[in-house]
RODO-2510 file (C-alpha; in nm, 4 decimals, decimal comma):
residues 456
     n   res          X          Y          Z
     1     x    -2,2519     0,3672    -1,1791
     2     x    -2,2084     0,2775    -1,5407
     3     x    -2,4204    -0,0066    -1,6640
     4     x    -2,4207    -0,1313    -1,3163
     5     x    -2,8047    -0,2406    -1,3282
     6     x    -2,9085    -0,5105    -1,1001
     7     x    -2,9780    -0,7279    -1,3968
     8     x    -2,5549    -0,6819    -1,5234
     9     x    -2,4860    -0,7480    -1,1451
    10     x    -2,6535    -1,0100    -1,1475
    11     x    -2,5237    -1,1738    -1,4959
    12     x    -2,1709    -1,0445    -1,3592
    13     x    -2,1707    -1,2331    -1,0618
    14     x    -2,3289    -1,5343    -1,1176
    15     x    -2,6460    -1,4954    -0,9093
    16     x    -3,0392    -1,5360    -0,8919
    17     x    -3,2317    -1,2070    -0,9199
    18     x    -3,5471    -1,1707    -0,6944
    19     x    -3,7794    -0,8997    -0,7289
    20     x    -3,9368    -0,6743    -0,9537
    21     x    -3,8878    -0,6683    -1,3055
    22     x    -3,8795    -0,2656    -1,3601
    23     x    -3,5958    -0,2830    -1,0716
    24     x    -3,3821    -0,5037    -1,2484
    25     x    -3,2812    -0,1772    -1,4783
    26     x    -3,1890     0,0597    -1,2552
    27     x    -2,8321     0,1437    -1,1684
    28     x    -2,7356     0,1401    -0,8303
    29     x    -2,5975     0,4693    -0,6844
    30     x    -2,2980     0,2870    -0,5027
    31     x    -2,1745    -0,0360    -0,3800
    32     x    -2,0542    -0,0607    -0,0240
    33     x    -1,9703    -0,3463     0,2266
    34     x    -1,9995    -0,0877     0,5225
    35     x    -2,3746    -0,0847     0,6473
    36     x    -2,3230     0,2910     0,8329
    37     x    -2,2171     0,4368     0,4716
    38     x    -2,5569     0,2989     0,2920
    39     x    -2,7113     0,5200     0,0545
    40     x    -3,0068     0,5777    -0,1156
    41     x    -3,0101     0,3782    -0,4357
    42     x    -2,7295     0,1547    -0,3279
    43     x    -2,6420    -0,1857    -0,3169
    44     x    -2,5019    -0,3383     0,0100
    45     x    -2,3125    -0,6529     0,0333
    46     x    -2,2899    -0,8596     0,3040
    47     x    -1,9541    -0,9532     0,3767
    48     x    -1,9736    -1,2721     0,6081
    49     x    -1,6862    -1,2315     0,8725
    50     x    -1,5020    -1,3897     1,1381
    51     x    -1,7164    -1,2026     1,3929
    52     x    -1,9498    -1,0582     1,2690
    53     x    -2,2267    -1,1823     0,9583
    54     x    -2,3497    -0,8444     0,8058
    55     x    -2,6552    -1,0108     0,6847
    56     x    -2,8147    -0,9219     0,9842
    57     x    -2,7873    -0,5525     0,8831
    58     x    -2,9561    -0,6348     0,5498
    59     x    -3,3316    -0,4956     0,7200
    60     x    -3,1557    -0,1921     0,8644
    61     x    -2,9920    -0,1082     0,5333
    62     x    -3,3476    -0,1554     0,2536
    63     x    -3,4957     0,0852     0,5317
    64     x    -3,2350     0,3203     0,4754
    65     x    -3,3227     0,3307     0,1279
    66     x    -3,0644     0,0672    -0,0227
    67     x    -3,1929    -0,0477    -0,3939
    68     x    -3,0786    -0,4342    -0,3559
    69     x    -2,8583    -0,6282    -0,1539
    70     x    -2,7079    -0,9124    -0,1644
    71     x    -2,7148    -1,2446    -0,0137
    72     x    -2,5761    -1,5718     0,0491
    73     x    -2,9268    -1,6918     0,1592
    74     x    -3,3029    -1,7235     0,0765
    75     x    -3,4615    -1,4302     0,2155
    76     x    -3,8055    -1,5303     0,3232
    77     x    -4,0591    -1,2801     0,2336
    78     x    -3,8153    -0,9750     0,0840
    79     x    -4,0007    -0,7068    -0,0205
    80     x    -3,7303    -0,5436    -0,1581
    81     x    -3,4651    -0,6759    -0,4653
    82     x    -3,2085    -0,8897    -0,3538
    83     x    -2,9124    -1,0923    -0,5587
    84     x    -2,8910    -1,4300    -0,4639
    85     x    -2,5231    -1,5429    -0,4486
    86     x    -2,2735    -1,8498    -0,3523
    87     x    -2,0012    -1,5912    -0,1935
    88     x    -2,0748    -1,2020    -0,1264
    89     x    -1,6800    -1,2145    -0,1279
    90     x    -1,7034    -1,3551    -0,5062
    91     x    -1,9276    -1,1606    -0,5689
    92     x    -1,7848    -0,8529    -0,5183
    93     x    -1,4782    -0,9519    -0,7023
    94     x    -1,6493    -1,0381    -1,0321
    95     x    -1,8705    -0,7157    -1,0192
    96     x    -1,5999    -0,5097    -0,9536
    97     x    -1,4492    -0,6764    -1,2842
    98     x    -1,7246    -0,5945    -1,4884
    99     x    -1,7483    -0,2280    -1,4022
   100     x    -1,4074    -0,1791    -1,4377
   101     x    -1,4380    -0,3034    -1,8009
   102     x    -1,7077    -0,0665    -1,8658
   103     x    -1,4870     0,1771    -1,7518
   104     x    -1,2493     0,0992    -2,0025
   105     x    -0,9701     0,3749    -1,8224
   106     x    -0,6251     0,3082    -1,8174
   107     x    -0,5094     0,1459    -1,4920
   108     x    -0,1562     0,1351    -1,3598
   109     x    -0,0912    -0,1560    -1,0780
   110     x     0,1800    -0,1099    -0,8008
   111     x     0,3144    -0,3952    -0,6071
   112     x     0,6262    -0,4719    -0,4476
   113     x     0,7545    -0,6319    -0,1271
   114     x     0,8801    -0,2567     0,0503
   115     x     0,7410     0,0827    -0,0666
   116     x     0,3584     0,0267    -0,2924
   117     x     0,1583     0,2959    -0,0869
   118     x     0,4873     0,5330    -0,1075
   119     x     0,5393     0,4617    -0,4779
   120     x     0,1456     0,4682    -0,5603
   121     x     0,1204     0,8199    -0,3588
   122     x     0,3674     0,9503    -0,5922
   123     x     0,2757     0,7814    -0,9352
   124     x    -0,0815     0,9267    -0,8406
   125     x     0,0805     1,2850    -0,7634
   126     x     0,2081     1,3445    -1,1254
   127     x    -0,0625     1,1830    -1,2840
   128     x    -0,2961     1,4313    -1,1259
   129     x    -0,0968     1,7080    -1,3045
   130     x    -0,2879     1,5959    -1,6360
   131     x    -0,5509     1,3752    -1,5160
   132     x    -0,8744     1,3204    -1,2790
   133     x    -0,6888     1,0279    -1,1007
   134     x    -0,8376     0,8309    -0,8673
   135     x    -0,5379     0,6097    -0,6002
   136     x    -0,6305     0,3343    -0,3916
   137     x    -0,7017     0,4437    -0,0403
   138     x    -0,5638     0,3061     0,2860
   139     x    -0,4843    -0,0619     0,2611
   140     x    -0,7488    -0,0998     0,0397
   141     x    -0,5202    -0,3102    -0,1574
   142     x    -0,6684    -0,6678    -0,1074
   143     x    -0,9632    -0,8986    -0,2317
   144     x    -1,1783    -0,7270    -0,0665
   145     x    -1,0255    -0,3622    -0,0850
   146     x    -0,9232    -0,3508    -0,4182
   147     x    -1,2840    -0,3948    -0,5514
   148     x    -1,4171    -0,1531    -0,3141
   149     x    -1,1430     0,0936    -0,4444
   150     x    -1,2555     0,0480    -0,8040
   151     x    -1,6352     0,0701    -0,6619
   152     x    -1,5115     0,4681    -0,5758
   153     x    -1,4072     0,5364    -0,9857
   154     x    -1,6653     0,7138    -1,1843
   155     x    -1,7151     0,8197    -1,5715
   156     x    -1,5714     1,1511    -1,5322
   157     x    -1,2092     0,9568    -1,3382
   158     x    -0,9401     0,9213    -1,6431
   159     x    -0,7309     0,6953    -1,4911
   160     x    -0,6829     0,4696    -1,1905
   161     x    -0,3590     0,3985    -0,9653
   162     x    -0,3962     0,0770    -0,7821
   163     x    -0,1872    -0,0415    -0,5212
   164     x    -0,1981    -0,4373    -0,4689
   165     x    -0,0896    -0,6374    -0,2041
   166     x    -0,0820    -1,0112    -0,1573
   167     x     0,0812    -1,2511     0,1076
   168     x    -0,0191    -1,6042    -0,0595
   169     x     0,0718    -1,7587    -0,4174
   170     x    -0,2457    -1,6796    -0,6219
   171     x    -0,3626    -1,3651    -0,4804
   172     x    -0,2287    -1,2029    -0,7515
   173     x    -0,3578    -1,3624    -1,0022
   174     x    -0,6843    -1,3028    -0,8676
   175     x    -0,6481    -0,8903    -0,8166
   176     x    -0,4951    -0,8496    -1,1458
   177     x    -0,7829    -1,0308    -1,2692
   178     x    -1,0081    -0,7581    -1,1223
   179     x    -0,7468    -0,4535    -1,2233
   180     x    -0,6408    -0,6429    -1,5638
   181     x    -0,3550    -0,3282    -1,5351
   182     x    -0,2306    -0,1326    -1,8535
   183     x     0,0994    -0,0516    -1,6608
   184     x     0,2822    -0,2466    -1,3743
   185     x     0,5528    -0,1039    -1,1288
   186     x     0,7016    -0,3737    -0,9037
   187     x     0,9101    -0,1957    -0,6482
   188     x     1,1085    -0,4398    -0,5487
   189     x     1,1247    -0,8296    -0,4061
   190     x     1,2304    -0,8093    -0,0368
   191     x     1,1753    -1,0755     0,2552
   192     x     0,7814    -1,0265     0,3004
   193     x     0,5749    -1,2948     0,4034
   194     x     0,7936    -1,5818     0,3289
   195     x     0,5855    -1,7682     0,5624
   196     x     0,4032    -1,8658     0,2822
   197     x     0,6184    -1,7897     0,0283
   198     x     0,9146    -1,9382     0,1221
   199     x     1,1912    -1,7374    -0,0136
   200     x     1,3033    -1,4379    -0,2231
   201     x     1,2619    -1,6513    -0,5489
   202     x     0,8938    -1,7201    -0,3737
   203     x     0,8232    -1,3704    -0,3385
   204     x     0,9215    -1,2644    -0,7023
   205     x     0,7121    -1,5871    -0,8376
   206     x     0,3967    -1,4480    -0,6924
   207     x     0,4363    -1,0762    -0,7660
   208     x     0,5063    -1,1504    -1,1494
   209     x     0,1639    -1,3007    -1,1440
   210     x     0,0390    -1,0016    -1,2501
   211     x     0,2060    -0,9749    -1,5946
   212     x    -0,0349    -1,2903    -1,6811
   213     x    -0,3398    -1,0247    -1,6739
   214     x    -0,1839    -0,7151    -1,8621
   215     x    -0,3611    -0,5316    -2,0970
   216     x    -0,1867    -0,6036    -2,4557
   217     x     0,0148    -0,3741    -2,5666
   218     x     0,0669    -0,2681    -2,1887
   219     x     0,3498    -0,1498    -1,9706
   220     x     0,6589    -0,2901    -1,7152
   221     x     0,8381    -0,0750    -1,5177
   222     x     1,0788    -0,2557    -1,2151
   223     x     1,3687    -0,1181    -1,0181
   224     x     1,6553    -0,2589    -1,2426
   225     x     1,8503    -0,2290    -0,8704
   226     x     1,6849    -0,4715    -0,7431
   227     x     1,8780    -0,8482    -0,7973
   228     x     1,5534    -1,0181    -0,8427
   229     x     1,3358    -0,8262    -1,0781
   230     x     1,6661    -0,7386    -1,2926
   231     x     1,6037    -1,0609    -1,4513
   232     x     1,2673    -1,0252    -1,6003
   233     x     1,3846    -0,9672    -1,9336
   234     x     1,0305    -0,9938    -2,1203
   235     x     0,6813    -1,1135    -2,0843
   236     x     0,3677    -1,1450    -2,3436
   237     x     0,6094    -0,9585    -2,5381
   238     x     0,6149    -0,6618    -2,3424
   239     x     0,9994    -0,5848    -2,2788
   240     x     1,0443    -0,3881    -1,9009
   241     x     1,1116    -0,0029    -1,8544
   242     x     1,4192    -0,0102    -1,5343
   243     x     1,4729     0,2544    -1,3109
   244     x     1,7468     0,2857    -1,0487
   245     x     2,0952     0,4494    -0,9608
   246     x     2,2544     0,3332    -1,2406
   247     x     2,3052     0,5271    -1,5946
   248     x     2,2594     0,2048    -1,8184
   249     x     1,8610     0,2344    -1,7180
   250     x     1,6638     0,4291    -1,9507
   251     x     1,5335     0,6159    -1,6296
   252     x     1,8098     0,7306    -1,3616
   253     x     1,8836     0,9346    -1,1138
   254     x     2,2602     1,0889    -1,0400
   255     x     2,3940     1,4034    -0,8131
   256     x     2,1244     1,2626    -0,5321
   257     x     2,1795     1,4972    -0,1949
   258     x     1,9733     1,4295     0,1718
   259     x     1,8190     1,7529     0,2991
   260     x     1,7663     1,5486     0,5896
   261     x     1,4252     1,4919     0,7128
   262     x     1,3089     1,7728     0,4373
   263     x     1,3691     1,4843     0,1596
   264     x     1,5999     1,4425    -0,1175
   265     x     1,7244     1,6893    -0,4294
   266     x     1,8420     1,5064    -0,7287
   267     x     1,9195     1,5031    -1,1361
   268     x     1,6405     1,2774    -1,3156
   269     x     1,7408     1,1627    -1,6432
   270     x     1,4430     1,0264    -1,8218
   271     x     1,4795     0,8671    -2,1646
   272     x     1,7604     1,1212    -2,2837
   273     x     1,5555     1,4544    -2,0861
   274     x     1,7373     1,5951    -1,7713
   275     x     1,5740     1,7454    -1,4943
   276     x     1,6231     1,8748    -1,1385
   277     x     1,3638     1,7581    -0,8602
   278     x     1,3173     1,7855    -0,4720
   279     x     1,1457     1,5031    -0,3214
   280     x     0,9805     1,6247     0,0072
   281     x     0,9898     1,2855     0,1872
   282     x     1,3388     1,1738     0,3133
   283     x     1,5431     0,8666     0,2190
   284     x     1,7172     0,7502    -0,0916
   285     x     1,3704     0,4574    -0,1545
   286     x     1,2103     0,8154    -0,2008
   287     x     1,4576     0,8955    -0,4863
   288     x     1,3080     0,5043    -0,6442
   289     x     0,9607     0,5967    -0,5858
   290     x     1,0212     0,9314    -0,7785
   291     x     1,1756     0,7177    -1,0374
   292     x     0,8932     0,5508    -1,1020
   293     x     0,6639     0,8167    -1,1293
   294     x     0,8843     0,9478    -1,3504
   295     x     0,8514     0,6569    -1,5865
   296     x     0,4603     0,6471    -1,5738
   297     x     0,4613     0,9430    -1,6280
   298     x     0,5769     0,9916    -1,9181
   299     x     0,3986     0,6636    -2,0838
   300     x     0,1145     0,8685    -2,0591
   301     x     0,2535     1,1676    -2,1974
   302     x     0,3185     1,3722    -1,8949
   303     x     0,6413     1,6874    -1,9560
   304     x     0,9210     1,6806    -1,7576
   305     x     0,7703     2,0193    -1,5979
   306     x     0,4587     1,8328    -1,4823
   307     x     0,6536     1,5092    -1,3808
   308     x     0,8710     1,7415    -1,1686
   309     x     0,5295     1,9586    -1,0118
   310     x     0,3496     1,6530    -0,8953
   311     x     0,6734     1,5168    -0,7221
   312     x     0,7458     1,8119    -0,5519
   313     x     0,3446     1,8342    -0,4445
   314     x     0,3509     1,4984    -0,2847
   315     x     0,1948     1,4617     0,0845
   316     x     0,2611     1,2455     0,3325
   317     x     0,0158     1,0220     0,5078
   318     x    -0,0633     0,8941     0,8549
   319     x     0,1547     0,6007     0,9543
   320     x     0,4158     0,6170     0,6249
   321     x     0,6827     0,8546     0,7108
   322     x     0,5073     1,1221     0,8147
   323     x     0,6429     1,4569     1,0173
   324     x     0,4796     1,5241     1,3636
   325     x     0,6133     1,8168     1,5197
   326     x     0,5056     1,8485     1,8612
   327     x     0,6288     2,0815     2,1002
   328     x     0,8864     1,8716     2,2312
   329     x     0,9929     1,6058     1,9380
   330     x     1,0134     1,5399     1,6043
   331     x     0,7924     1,2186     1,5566
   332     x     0,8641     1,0000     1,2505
   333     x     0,5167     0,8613     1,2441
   334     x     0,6480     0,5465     1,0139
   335     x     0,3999     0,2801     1,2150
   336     x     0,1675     0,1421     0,9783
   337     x     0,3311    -0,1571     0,8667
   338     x     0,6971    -0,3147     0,9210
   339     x     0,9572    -0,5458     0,7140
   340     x     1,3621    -0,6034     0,7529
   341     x     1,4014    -0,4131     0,4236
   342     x     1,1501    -0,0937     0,5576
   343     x     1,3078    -0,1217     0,9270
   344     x     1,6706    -0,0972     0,7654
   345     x     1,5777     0,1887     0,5545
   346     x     1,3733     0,3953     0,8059
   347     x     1,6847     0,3693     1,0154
   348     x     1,9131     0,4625     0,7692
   349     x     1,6643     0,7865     0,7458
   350     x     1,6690     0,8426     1,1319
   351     x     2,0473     0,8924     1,1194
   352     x     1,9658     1,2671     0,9427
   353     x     1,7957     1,3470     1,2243
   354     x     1,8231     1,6560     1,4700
   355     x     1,8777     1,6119     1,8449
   356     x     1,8978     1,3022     1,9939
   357     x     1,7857     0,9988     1,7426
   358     x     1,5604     0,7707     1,8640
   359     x     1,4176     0,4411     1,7289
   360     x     1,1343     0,2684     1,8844
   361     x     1,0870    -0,0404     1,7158
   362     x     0,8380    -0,3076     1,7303
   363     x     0,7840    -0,7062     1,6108
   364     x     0,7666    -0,7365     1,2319
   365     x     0,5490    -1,0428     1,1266
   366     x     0,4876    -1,2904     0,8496
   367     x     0,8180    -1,3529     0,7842
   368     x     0,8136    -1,7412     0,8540
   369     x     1,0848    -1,9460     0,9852
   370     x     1,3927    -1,6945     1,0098
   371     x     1,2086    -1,4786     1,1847
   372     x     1,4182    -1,4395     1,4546
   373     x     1,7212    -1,3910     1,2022
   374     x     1,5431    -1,1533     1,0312
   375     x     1,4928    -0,9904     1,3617
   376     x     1,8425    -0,9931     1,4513
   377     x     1,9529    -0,8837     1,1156
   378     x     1,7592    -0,5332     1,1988
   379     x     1,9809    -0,5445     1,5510
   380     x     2,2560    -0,5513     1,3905
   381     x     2,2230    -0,2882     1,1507
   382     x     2,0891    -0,0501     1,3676
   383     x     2,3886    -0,1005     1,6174
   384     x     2,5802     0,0503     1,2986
   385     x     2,3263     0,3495     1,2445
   386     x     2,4302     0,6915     1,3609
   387     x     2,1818     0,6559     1,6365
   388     x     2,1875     0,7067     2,0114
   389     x     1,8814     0,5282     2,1533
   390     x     1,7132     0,2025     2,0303
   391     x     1,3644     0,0892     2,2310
   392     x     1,2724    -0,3040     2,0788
   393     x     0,9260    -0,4138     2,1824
   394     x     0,7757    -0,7474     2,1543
   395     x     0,8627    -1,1292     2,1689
   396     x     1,0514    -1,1058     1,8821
   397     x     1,1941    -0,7725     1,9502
   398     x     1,4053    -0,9248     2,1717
   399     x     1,6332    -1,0761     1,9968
   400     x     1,6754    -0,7374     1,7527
   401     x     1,8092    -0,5905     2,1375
   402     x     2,0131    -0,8432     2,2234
   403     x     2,2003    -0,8358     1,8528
   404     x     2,2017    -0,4180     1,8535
   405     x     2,3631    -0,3948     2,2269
   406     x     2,6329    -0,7201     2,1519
   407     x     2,7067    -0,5453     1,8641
   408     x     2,7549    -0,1829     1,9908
   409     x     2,7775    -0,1664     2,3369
   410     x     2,7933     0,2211     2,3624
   411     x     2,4441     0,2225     2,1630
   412     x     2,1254     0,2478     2,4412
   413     x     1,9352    -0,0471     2,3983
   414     x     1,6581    -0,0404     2,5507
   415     x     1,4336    -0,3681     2,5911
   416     x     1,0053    -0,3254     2,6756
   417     x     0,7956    -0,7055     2,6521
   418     x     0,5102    -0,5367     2,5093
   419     x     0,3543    -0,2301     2,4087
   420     x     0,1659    -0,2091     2,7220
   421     x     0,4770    -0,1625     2,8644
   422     x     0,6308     0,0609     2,6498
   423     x     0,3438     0,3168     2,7316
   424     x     0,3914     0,2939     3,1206
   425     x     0,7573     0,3613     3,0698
   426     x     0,7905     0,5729     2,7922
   427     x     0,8667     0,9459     2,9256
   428     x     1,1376     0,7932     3,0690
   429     x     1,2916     0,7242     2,7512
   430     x     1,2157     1,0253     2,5208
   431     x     1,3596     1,4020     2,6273
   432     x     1,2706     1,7241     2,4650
   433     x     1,4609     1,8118     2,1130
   434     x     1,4563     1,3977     2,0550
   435     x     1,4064     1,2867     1,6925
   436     x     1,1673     0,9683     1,7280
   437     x     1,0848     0,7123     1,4911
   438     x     0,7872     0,4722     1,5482
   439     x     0,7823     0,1563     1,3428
   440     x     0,6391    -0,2086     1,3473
   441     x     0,4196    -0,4399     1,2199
   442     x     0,0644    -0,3318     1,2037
   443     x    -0,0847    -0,5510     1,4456
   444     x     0,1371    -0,3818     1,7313
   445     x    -0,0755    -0,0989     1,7323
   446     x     0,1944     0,1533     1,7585
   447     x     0,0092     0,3960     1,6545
   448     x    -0,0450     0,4346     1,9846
   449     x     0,2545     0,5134     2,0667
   450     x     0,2439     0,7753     1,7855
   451     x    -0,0415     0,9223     2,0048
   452     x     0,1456     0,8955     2,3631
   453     x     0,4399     1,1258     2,2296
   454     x     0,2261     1,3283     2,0553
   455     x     0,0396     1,4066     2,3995
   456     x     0,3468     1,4720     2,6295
***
């Protein structure tokens, strides 16, 4: 890893070298948290958890040929090189800083209340039709993640898409300290952990931190639909690049047509060029996150004929609106994570649906002290959905029910207390030709439920 030497690591992060002096100028191999993926050469950190303290893997990993670890400790009698730190967590941050800077690729940042992974998966699609990119995998997009994401770049990667995600004021700030980004796309500023936040206003405060690290010179592109981020009008001197539905942006879409669950045809217009494009994911936030590829794209020089390739080649992946075809159902494996702005619009989706249309729908969380209106909120427009079944799961859940049946009575509403639950009951619900769409919050484990239908 470039000019990754124990000796820059150790500079970089603060720490107290012990061990040999000729060891001090080799490069480690790779950096990884994960004590099953050591390899020869490497250097592990130990990542000091709730359950578990990985120090106690630090012997099993030097005999596995690690070069150096890390360590929040004294360790008595090492006979191997190890980096004496105050935080591994830190640490990790501020060498993942440094190697980025050796790097010196351009790096484009994606954040946003509803829709970073989808956005990043396409930004990453057309930049791959010109460059070796290298996209954040996962939810690799936190404190931890995002330096373990830049850990996976190389000399040979030209540029790096990198999706980050933050729940707390600050958090930012200290990711886009680590990506220092050339380009920015902000999605859009929806009701996401306003538990901490507090509000919309919250939300767009702490997602703007970013524009505090841009490179000079650098890049802003932000839905120009979206009320909040339509009034960023300039920062550092950088002036924003919009995209929406609306011809006054300098990037636009018109003539937009659902092909149902195949995706969505429509006319880009792209700083005066025209195009036609087929976006093979459904739903008109699809049509946004193509927008915004669109606009990357062509900062960094991309043809309309590329921009329009690596759309069309995008892939869908596990738990973000991806098509399971079983025997029996269409699955609308949409589980991974859940928000009133992603709920609404997977809904809206659903309606295009063949066969019956079916929603099973679980808690959303994080979303502080109007939860339960948030919850409701989903009830209610889901009652006004062209769909025929409705399945709400959890505490919270219940309220979503009780707003989508008072609201359409001739809608089936159907109420489960937990997931648990949902399972045992569950091929009662679903019957063959059905349309299904799984989506909650991550920590309802509906991914399970992905696997139940798919089994049936």
């Amino acid at each position: 890893m470039k000019n990754l030497t124990l000796e820059n690591i150790t500079n970089a992060c603060h720490g107290v070298y012990f061990g040999t002096a000729d060891a001090m100028y080799r490069e480690v191999s790779a950096i990884t948290t994960d004590s099953r993926k050591v390899e020869a050469g490497c250097l592990f950190v130990p990542i000091v958890g709730e359950r578990v303290d990985a120090h106690k893997f630090i012997p099993d990993v030097m005999a596995k040929g690690a070069l150096a670890t890390l360590s929040e400790r004294t360790l008595e009698n090492a006979d191997f090189p190890y980096i004496l730190v105050e935080s591994t967590l830190q640490a990790v941050k501020d060498i993942a800083q440094f190697y980025l800077e050796q790097l010196q690729i351009p790096v484009v940042g994606i954040t946003g209340s509803v829709g970073k992974t989808s956005t990043k998966e396409v930004i990453a699609s057309v930049l791959k039709e010109k460059y070796r990119t290298l996209k954040t995998q996962g939810n690799f997009n936190n404190e931890l993640g995002l330096p373990l994401t830049v850990f996976r770049l190389r000399d040979e990667d030209e540029i790096a898409v990198l999706e980050m995600g933050i729940s707390d004021f600050g958090e930012m700030s200290r990711l886009a300290r680590i990506a220092k980004p050339e380009t920015c796309v902000i999605t859009n500023i929806g009701t996401c952990h306003l538990e901490n936040l507090g509000d919309r206003d919250g939300v767009l405060k702490a997602k703007t931190e970013v524009f505090e690290f841009l490179k000079p010179g650098g890049h802003i592109v932000l839905n120009g639909d979206d009320d909040k981020l339509s009034t960023v009008r300039e920062s550092h001197g950088i002036r924003p690049v919009f995209f929406g539905m609306d011809d006054k942006y300098p990037v636009y879409a018109d003539e937009i047509v659902s092909h149902g669950l195949k995706g969505m045809s429509c006319r880009v217009h792209l700083n005066g060029d025209v195009f036609e494009v087929m976006v093979p994911m459904p739903g008109r936030h699809m049509v946004y996150n193509a927008l915004a590829a669109a606009a990357v794209g062509r900062i960094y020089g991309l043809t309309n004929e590329e921009i329009k390739r690596g759309i069309e080649s995008l892939e869908a992946i596990s738990g973000r609106f991806k098509m399971i075809e079983t025997n029996k159902f269409l699955i609308v494996d949409d589980c991974y994570n859940a928000n009133p702005m992603s709920m609404k619009a997977s809904l809206d989706v659903l309606q295009d649906g063949a066969g019956r249309r079916v929603a099973i729908l679980g808690d959303m969380g994080e979303l502080g002290e109007n939860e339960i209106a948030l919850h409701e909120e989903v009830g209610t427009h889901a009652a006004h959905c062209r769909i025929d079944v409705c399945i709400c799961t959890g505490d919270l859940c219940r309220r979503m029910a009780e707003k989508a049946s008072a609201e359409n009575p001739e809608l089936t509403v159907i109420y489960e207390p937990d997931r648990e639950s949902l399972l045992a009951h569950l091929a009662d619900y679903v019957i063959s030709g059905d349309t299904i769409l799984v989506k909650a919050s991550h920590f309802m484990k509906f991914e399970e439920v992905v696997k139940a239908l798919q089994e049936m």
